[in-house]
C-alpha positions in Angstrom: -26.8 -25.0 0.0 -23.5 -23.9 -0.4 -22.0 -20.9 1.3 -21.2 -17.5 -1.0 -17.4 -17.1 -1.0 -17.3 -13.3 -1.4 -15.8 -10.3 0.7 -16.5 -6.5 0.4 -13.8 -4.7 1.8 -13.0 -0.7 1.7 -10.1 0.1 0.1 -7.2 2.5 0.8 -5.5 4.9 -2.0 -2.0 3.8 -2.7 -2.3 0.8 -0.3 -2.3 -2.9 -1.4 -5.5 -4.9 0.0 -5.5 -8.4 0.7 -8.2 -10.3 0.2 -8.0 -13.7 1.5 -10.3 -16.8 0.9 -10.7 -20.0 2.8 -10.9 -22.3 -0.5 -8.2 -22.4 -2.7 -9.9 -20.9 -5.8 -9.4 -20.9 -9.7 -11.9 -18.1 -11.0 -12.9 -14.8 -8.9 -14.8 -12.1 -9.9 -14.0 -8.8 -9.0 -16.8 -5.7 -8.7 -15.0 -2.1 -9.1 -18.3 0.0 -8.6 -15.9 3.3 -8.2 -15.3 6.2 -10.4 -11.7 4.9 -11.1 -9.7 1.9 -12.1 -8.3 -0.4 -9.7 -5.3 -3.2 -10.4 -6.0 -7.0 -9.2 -2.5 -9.4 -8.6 -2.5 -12.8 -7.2 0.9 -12.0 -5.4 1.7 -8.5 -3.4 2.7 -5.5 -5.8 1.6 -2.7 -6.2 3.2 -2.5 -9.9 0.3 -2.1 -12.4 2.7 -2.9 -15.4 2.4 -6.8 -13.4 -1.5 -6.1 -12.6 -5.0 -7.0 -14.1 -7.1 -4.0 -14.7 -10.3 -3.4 -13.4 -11.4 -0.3 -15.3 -14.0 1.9 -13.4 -17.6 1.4 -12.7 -17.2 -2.7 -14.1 -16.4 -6.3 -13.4 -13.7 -8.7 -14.1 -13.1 -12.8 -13.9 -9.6 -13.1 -12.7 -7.7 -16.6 -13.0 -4.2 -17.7 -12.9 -4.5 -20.3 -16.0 -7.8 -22.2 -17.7 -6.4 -25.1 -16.0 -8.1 -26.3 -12.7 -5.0 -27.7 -11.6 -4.2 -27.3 -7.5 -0.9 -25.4 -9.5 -3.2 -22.8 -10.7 -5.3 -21.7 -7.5 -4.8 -18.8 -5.0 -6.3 -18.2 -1.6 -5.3 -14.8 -2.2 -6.0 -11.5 -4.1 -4.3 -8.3 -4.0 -6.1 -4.7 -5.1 -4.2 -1.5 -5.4 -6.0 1.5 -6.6 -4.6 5.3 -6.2 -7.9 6.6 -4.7 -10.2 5.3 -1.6 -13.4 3.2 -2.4 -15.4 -0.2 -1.9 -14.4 -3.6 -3.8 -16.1 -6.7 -3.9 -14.5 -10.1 -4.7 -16.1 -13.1 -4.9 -14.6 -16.3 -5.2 -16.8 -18.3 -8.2 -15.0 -21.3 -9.1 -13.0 -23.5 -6.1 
């Protein structure tokens, strides 16, 4: 059986999180289970206008492209939010 590539991390207001993976991965599905939204980047920003949105209390699939081309991966997500909380990530397609 394979292993679960997923991380739960707290998260900081007004600080970008790094989530990092040890698979290169094409689809990850991101859990916002607080009362507000959070932003999800596959590079470091903490401009929303450049973000996915996570709205409160729901889910998201984040990918780069459809295309599972080594191009198209990330070892790495970035969440922003402007209040403290939990986030879970898990990577779902690598």
């Amino acid at each position: 059986m394979k292993d679960i590539k997923l991380i739960r991390k707290d998260i900081n207001a007004n600080t970008i999180e790094h989530f990092e993976f040890d698979v290169d991965g094409f689809e990850f599905l991101v859990l916002n289970n607080n009362g507000f939204d959070i932003y999800v980047a596959f590079k470091e920003t903490n401009d929303t206008d450049e973000m996915m949105i996570v709205p409160a209390e729901s889910s998201r699939i984040c990918l780069i492209n459809k295309t599972t081309a080594l191009d198209n991966s990330s070892k790495d997500l970035y969440v922003y939010a402007e209040d403290s909380g939990e986030v879970e990530v898990q990577c779902i397609k690598y």
